[in-house]
Rosetta silent file (secondary structure, phi, psi, omega in degrees, C-alpha in Angstrom):
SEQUENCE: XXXXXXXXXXXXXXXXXXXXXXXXXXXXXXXXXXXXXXXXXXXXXXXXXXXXXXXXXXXXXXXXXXXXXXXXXXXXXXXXXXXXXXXXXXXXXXXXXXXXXXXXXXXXXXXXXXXXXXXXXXXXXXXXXXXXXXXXXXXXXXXXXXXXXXXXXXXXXXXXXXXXXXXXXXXXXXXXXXXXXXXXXXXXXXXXXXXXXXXXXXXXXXXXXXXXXXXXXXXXXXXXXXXXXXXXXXXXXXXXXXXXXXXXXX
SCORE:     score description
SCORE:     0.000 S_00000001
   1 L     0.000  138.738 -168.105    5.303  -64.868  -80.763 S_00000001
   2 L  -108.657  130.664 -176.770    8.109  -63.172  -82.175 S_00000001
   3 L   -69.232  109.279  165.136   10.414  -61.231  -80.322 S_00000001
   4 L   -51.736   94.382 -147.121   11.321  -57.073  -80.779 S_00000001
   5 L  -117.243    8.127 -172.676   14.842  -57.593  -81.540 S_00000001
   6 L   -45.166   93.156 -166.103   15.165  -54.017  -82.443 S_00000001
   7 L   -72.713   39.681  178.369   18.592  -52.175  -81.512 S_00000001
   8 L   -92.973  -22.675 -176.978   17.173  -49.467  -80.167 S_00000001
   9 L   -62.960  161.408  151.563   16.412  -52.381  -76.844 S_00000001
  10 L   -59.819  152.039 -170.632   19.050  -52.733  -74.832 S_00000001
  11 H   -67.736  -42.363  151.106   21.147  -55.966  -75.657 S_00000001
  12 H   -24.518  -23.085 -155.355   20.249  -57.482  -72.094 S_00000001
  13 H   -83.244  -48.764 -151.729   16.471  -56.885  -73.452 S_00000001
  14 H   -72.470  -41.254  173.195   16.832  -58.332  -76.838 S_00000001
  15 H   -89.543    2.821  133.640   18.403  -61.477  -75.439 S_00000001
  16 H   -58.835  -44.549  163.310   16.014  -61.663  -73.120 S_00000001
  17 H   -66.401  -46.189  153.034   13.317  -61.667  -75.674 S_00000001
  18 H   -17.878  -64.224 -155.904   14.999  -64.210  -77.602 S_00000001
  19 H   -71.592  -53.159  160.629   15.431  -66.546  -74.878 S_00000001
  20 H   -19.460  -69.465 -165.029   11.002  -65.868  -74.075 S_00000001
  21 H   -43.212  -75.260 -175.234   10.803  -66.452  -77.519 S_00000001
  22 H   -51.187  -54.366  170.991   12.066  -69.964  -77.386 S_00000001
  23 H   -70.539  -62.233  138.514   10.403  -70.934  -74.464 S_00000001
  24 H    43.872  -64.106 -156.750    7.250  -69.711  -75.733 S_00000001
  25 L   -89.437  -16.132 -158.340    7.774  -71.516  -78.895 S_00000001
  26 L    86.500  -22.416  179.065    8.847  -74.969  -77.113 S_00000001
  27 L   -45.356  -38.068 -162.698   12.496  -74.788  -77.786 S_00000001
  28 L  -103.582   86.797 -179.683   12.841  -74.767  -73.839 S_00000001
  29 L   -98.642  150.561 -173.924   10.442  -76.729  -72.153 S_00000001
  30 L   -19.427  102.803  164.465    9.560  -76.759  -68.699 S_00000001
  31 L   105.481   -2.061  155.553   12.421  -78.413  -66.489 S_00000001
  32 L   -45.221  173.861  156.410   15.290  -77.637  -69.689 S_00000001
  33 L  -133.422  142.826 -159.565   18.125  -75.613  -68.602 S_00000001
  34 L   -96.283  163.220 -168.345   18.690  -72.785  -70.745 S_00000001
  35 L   -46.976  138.219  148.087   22.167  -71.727  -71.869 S_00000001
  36 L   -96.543 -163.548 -178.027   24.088  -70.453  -69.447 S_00000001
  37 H   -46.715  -46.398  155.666   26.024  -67.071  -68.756 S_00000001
  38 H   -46.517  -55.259 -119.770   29.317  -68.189  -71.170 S_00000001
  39 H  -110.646  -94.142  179.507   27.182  -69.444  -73.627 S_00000001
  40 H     9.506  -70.838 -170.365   25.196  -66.461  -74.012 S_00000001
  41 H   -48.250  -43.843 -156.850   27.974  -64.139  -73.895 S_00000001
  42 H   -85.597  -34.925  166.971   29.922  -65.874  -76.330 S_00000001
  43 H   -64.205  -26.065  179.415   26.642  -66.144  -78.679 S_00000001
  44 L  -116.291   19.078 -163.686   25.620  -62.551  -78.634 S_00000001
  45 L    38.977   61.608  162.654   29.155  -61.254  -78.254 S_00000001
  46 L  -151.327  147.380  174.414   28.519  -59.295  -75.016 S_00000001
  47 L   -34.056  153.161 -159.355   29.668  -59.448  -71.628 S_00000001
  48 H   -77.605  -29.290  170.047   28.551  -62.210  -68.949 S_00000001
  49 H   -63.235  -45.470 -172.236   27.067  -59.342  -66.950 S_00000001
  50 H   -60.036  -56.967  179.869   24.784  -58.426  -70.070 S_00000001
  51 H   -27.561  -51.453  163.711   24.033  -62.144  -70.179 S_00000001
  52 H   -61.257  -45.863  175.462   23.367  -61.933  -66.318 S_00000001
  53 H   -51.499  -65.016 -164.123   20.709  -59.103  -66.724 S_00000001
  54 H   -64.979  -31.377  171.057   18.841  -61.074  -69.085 S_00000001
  55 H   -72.480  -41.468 -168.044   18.438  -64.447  -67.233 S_00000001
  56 H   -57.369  -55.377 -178.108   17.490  -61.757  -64.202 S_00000001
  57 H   -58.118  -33.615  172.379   14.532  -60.791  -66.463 S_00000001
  58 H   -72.714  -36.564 -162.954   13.510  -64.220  -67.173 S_00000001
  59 H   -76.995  -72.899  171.389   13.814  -65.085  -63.131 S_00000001
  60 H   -15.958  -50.180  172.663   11.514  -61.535  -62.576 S_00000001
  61 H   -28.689  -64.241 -148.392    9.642  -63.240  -65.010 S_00000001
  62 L    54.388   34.944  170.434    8.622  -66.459  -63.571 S_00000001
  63 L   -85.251  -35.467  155.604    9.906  -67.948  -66.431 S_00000001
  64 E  -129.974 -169.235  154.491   12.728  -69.907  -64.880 S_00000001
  65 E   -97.743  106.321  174.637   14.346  -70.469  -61.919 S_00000001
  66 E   -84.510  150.858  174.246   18.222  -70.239  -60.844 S_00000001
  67 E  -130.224  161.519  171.345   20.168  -71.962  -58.285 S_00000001
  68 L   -70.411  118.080  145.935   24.162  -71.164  -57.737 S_00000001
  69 L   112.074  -29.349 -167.680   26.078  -73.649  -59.608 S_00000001
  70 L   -86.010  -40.263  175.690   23.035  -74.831  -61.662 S_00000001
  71 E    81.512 -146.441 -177.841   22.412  -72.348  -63.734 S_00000001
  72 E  -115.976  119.292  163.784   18.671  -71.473  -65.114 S_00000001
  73 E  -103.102  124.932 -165.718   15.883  -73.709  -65.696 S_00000001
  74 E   -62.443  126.942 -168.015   12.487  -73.176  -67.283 S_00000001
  75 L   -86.233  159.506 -162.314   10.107  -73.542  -64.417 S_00000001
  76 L   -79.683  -38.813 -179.559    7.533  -76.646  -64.424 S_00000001
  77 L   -33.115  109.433  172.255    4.773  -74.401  -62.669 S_00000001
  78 L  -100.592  134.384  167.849    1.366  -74.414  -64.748 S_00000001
  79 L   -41.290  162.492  176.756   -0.482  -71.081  -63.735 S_00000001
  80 E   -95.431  109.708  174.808   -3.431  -71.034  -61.991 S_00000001
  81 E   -53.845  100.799  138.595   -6.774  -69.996  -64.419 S_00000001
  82 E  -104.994  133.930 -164.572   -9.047  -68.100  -61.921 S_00000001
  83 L   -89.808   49.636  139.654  -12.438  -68.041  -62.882 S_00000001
  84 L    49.959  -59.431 -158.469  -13.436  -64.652  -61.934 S_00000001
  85 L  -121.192  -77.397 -156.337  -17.465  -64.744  -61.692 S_00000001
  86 H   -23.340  -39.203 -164.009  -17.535  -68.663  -61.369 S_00000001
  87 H   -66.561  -36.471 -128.160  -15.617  -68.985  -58.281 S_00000001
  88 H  -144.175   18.141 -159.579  -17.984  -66.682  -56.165 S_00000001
  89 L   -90.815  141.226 -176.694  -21.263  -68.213  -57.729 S_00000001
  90 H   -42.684  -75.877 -159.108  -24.287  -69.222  -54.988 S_00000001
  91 H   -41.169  -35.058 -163.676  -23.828  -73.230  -56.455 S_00000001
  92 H  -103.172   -9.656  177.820  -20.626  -73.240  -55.761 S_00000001
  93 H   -99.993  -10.892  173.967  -19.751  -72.713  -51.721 S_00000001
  94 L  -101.433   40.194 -179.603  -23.532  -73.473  -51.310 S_00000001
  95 L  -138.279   29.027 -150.654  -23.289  -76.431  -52.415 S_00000001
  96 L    48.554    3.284 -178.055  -20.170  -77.229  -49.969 S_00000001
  97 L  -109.810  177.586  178.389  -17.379  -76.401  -51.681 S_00000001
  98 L   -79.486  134.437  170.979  -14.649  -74.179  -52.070 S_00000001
  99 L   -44.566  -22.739  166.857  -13.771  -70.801  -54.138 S_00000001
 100 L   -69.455  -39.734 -167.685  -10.691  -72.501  -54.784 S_00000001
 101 L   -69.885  -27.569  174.683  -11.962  -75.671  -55.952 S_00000001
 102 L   -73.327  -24.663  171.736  -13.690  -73.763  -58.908 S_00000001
 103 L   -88.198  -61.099  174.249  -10.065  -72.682  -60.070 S_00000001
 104 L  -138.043  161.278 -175.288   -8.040  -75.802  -59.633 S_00000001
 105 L   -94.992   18.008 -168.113   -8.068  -78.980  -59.250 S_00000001
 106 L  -114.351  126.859 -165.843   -4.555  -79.726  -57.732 S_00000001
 107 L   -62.787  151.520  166.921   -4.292  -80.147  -54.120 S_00000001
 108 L  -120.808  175.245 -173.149   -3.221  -77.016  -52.323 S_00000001
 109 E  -116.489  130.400 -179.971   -2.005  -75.899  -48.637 S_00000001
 110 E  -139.074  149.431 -168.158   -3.228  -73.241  -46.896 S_00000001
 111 E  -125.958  121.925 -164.147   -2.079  -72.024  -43.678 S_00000001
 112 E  -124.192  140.589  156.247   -4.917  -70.054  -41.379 S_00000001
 113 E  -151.276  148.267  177.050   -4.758  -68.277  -38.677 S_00000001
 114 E  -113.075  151.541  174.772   -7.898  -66.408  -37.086 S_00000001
 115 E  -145.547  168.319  169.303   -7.546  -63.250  -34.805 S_00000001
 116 E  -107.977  106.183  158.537   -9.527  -60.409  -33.346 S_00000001
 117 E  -144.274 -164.084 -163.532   -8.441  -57.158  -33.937 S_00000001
 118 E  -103.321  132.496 -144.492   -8.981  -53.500  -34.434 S_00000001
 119 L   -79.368  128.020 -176.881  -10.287  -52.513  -37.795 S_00000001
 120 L   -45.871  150.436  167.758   -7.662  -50.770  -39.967 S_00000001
 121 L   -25.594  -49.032 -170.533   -8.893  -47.386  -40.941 S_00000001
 122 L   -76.098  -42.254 -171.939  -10.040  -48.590  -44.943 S_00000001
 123 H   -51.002  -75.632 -175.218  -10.983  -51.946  -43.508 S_00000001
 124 H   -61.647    2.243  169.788  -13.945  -49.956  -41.111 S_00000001
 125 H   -74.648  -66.118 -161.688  -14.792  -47.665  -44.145 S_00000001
 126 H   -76.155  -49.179 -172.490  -15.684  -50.272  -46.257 S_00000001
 127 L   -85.168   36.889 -175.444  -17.809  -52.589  -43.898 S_00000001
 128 L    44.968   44.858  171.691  -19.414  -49.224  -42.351 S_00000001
 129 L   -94.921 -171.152  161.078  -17.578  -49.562  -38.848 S_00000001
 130 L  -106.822   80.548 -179.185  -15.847  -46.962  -36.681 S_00000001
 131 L     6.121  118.533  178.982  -12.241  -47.021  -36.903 S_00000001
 132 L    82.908    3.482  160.961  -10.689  -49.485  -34.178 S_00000001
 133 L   -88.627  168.945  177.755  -13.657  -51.558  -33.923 S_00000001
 134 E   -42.842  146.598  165.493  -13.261  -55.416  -33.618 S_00000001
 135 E  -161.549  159.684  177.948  -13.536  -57.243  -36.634 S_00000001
 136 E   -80.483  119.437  155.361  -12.571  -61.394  -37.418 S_00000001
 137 E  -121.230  173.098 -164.375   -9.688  -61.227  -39.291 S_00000001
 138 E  -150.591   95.573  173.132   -8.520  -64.620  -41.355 S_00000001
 139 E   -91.072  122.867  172.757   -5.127  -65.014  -42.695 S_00000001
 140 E  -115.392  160.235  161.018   -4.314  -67.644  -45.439 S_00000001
 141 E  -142.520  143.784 -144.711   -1.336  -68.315  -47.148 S_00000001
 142 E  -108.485  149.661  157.152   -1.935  -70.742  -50.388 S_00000001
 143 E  -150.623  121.988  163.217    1.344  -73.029  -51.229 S_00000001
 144 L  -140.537  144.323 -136.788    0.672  -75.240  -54.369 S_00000001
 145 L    30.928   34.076  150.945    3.197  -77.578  -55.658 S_00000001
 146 L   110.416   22.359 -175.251    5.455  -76.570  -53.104 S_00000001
 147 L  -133.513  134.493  165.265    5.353  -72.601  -54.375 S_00000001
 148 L   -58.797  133.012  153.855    3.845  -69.911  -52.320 S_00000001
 149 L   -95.138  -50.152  175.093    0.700  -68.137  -54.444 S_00000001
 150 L  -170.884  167.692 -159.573   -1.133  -66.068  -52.733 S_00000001
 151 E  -132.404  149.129 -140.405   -1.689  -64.307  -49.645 S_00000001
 152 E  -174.582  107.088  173.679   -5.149  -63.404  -48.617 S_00000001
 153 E  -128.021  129.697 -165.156   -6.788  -61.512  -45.382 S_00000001
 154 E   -94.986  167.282 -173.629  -10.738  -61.561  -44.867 S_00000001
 155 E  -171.044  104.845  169.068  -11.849  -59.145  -42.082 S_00000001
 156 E  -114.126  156.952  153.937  -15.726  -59.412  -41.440 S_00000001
 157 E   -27.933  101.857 -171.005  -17.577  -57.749  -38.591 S_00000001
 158 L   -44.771  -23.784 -154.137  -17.071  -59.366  -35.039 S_00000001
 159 L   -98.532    1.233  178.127  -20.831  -58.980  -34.187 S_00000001
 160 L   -92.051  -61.315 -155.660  -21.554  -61.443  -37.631 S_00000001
 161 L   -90.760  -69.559  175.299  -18.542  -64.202  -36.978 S_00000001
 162 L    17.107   79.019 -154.366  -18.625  -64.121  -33.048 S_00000001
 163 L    92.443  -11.067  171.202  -19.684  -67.208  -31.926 S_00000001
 164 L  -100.075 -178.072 -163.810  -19.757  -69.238  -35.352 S_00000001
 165 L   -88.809   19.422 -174.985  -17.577  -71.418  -36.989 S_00000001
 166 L   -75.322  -25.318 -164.071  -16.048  -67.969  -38.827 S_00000001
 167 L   -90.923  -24.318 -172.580  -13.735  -67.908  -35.792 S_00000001
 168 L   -82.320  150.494  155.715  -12.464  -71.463  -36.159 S_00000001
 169 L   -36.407  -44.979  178.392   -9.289  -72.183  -38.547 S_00000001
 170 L  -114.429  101.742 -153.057  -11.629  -74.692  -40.177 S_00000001
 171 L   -83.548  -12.266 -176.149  -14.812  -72.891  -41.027 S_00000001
 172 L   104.799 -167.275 -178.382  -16.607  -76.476  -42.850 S_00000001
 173 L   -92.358  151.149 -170.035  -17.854  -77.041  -46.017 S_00000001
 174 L    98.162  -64.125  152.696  -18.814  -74.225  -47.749 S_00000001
 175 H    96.997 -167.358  169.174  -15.921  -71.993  -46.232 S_00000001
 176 H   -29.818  -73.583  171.031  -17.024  -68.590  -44.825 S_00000001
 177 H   -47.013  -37.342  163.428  -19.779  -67.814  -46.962 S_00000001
 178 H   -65.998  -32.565  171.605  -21.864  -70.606  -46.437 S_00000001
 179 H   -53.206  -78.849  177.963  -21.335  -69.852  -42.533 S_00000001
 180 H    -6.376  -44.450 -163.448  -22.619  -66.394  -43.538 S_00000001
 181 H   -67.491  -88.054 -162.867  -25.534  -68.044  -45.323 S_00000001
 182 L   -52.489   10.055 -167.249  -26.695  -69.985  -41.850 S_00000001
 183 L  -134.291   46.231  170.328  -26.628  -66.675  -39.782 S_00000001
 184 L    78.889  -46.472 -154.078  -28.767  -64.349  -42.394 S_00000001
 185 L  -111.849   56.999 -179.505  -26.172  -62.594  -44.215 S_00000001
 186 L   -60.892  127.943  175.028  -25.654  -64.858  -47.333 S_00000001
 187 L   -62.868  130.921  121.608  -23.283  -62.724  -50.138 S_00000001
 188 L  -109.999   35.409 -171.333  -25.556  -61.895  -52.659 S_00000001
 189 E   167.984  135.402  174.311  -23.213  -59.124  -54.745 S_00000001
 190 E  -129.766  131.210 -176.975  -19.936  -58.891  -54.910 S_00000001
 191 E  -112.148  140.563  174.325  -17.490  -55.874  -56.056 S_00000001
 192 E  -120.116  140.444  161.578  -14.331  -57.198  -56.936 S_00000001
 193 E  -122.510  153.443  178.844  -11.092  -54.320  -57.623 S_00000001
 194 E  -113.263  109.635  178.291   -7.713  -54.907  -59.158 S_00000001
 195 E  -132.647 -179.956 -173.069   -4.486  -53.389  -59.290 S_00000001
 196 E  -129.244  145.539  164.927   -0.788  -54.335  -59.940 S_00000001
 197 E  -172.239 -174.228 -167.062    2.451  -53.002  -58.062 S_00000001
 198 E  -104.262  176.260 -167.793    5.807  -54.626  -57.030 S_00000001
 199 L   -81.827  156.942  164.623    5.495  -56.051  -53.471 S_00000001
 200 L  -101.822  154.243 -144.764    6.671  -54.893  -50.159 S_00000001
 201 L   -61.325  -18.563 -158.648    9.487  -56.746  -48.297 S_00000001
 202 H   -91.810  -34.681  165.974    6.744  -58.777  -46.124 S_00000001
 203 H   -28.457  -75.403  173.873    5.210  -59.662  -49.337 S_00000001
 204 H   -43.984  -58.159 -146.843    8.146  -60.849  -51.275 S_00000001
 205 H   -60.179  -39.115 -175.656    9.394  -63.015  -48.368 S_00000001
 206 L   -65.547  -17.940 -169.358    5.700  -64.273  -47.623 S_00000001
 207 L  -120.156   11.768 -175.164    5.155  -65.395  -51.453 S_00000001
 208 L    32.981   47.485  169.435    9.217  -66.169  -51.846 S_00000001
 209 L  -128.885  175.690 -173.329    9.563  -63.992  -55.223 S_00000001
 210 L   -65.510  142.956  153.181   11.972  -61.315  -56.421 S_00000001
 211 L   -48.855  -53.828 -148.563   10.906  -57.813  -55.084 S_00000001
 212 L   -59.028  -52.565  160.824   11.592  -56.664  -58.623 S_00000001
 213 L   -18.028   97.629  151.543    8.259  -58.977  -59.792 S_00000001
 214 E   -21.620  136.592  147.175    4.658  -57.009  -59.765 S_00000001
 215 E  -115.526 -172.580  177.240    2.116  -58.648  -57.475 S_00000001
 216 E  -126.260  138.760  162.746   -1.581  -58.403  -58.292 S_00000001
 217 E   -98.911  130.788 -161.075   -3.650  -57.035  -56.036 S_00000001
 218 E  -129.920  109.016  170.073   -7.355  -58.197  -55.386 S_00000001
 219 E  -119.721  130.701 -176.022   -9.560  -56.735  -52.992 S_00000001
 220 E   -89.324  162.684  149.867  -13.286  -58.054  -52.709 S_00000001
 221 E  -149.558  133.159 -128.071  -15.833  -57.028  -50.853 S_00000001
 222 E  -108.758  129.774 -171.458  -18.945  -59.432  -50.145 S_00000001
 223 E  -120.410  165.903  168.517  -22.605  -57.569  -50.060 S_00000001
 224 L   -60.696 -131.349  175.926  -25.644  -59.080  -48.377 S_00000001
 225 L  -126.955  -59.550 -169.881  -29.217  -59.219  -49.519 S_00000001
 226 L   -71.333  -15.819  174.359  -29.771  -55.661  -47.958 S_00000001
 227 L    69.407   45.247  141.636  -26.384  -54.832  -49.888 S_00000001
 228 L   -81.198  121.623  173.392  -24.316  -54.797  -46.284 S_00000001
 229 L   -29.130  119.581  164.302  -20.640  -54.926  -46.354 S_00000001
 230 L   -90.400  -39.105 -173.217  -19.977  -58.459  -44.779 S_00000001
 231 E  -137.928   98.906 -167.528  -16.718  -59.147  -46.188 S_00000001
 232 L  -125.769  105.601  173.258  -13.743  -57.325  -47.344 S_00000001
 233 L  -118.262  134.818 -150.537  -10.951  -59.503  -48.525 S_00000001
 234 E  -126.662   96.101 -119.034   -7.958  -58.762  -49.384 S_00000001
 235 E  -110.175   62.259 -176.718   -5.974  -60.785  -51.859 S_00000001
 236 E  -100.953   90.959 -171.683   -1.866  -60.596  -52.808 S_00000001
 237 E   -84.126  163.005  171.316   -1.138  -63.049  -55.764 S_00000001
 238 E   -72.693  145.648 -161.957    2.230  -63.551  -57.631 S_00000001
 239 L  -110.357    1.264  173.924    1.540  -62.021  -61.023 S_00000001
 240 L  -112.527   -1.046  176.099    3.669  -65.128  -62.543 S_00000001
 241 L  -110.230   29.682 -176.033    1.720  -67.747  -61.068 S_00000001
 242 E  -121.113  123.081  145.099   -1.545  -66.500  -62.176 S_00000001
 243 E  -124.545  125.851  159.406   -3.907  -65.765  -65.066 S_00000001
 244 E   -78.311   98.793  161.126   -7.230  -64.183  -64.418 S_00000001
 245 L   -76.804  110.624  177.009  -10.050  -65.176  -66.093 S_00000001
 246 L  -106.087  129.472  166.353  -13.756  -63.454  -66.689 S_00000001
 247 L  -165.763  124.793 -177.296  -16.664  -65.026  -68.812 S_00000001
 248 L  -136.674  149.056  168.536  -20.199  -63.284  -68.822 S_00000001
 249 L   -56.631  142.699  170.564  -23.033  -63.312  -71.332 S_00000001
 250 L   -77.148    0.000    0.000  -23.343  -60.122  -73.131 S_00000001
């Protein structure tokens, strides 16, 4: 991929693109260290703050990583492929396994906690509640290779998980849905929606990336047989440790 080197960019832009360019290309591979701010400066003639903008862009990025004293390194981190339709397919949690397990194969950590509480306003819209009624909700936070990913809160109807293993931190094989399954209410249709924005402070700190850095936002919501709301989960990934994938038949 070739770089817009154009001088109408700003110089900060262009030698950002450059530097893309290279890793991109292989010059830089994962775990190099890339020039630093002198080097730059001194290469493109421009000041070590223009230099500094452009490694900033790169960081934003999640192309490398900086430390104080260290300088910038091309990060090792291969994205995660999520398989869009695959993931969320009857075979695969009803056959015991996990929506994750359909994406990657590298272990990950996830940190759960279940609570009861009163349904946010959008939250009781979408599963047909009354504002403020109870609902299960179930907070993960993903960490793979040691990097926060994604952040992720399910909220189902109390009078569905109440008394099941929906309530426990460790729901079985199968996860949620398969509970769902043994109590009647199996997903059979799913709406998935997407959007992008930069993060809010609770975000950042929870997924350890720059504010400046887009997250993507993915909220599902899980239909029945009868096509009742079941499930509405709600999904905040790092837009650099991601690619989303869909493939369907025409």
């Amino acid at each position: 991929m070739t770089s817009d080197t154009s001088p109408k960019r700003p110089k900060y832009q262009r030698i950002a693109d450059d530097l893309k360019s290279a890793i991109e290309s292989g010059r830089y591979a994962p775990g190099d260290r890339l020039p630093g701010e002198s080097a730059l400066a001194a290469q493109y003639e421009v000041a070590v703050l223009t230099a500094r903008q452009a490694l900033k862009i790169l960081r934003i990025e999640g192309l490398v990583e900086t430390k104080k004293g260290a300088g910038a390194r091309v990060i090792e981190f291969r994205p995660i492929r999520r398989h869009g339709i695959q993931r969320l397919a009857r075979e695969q949690w009803g056959a015991g396994k996990s929506t994750w397990s359909a994406d990657e194969e590298r272990p990950v950590t996830i940190d759960v906690s279940v609570d009861t509480v009163a349904s946010p306003a959008h939250i009781a819209r979408m599963l047909d509640l009354e504002e403020n009624d109870l609902v299960c909700a179930r907070s993960r936070r993903y960490v793979l290779d040691n990097r926060p990913v994604m952040l992720a809160t399910s909220y189902l109807p109390l009078e569905l998980a109440e008394g099941t293993a929906i309530m426990h931190v460790d729901t079985g094989e199968g996860g949620t849905y398969a509970r769902l399954a043994e109590i009647g209410h199996a997903p059979a249709h799913f709406r998935e929606e997407l959007r992008c924005r930069l993060p809010v402070a609770a975000e950042a700190e929870g997924l350890a990336m720059p504010l400046e850095r887009p997250v993507i936002k993915v909220c599902r919501t899980a239909f029945n047989a009868e096509l009742q709301a079941v499930e509405v989960n709600e999904m905040t990934m790092d837009s650099a440790a991601y690619v989303l994938e869909y493939a369907f038949d025409a």
